[in-house]
Each structure stands twice: as structure tokens, then as C-alpha cells.
C-alpha positions as CSV (number, residue, x, y, z in Angstrom):
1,X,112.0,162.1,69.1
2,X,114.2,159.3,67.3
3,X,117.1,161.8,67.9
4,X,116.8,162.0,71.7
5,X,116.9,158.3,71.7
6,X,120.0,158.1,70.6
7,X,123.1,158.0,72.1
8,X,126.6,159.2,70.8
9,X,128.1,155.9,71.3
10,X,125.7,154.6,68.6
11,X,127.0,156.9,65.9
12,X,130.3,156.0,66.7
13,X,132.2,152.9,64.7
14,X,134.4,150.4,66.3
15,X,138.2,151.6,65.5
16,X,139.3,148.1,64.2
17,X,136.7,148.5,61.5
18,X,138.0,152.6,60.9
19,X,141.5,151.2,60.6
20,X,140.2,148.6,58.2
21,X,138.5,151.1,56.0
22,X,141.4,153.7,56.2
23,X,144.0,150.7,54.9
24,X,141.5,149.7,52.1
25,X,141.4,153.3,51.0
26,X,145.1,154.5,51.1
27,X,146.6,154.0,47.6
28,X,149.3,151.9,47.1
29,X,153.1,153.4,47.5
30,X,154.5,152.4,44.6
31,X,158.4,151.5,45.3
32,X,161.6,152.8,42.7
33,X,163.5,149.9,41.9
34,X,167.1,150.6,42.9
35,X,169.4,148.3,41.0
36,X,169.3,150.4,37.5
37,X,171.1,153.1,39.6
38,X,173.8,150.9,41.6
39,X,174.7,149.2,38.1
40,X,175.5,152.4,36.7
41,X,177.1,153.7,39.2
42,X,179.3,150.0,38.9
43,X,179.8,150.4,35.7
44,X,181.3,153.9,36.0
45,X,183.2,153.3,38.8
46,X,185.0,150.4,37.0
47,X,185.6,152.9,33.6
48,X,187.4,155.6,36.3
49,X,189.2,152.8,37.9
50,X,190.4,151.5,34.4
51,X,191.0,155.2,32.7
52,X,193.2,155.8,35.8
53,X,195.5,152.6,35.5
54,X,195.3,153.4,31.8
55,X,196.9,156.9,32.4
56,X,199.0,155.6,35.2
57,X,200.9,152.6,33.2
58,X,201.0,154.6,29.3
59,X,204.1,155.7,28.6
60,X,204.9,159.2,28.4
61,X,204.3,161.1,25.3
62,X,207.5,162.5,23.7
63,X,206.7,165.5,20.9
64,X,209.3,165.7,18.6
65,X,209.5,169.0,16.7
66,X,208.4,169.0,13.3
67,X,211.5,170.7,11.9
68,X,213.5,168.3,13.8
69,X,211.7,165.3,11.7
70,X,212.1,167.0,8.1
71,X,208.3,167.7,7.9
72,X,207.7,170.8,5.6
């Protein structure tokens, strides 16, 4: 009898209060902090910059032969 008596719209809950719920429940999304990556990233970008000026501006190596020198 108690079943007859009710209607659908009783079992149903308001949505505000679903949303609530469903919000409370999720788990939090846990963020990867970025700047580790972008400084090393920097910090090799600088290194290539500076080996390339480095090769750029060193003066060319000259080998001299040994038997040239006197080395035995």
C-alpha cells in the first residue's frame, strides 16, 4: 500500500543537491608543476647557444706531424 502512494517525483532528488554531492565526491586533480621543465629546458638552451659561439669563435686546430716536431 505505502508503494502505491508514492509518486516518482518523490524518489527523485533536486539536481542542485546531485551536483553538490557529485563535486564533493570527485577526487581532487592534482596539477604537475611546470617550471622544473622550462628551467631545464633554459638551461640547455643557453649551454647549445654558448657551445656554438664557443665552436664558432675557437681558432682552428692546426696538427703538426709528429716527425715534423722531432717526436720519436
Amino acid at each position: 500500500m505505502l508503494l502505491e502512494s508514492m509518486s516518482l517525483a518523490d524518489d527523485v532528488p533536486e539536481e542542485g543537491l546531485l551536483e553538490q554531492a557529485r563535486l564533493k565526491l570527485r577526487s581532487p586533480v592534482l596539477r604537475e608543476r611546470t617550471w622544473p621543465a622550462v628551467a631545464a629546458a633554459a638551461f640547455f638552451a643557453v649551454a647549445a647557444l654558448g657551445f656554438a659561439v664557443a665552436s664558432i669563435l675557437a681558432p682552428p686546430v692546426i696538427l703538426t706531424p709528429a716527425a715534423k716536431i722531432g717526436v720519436r
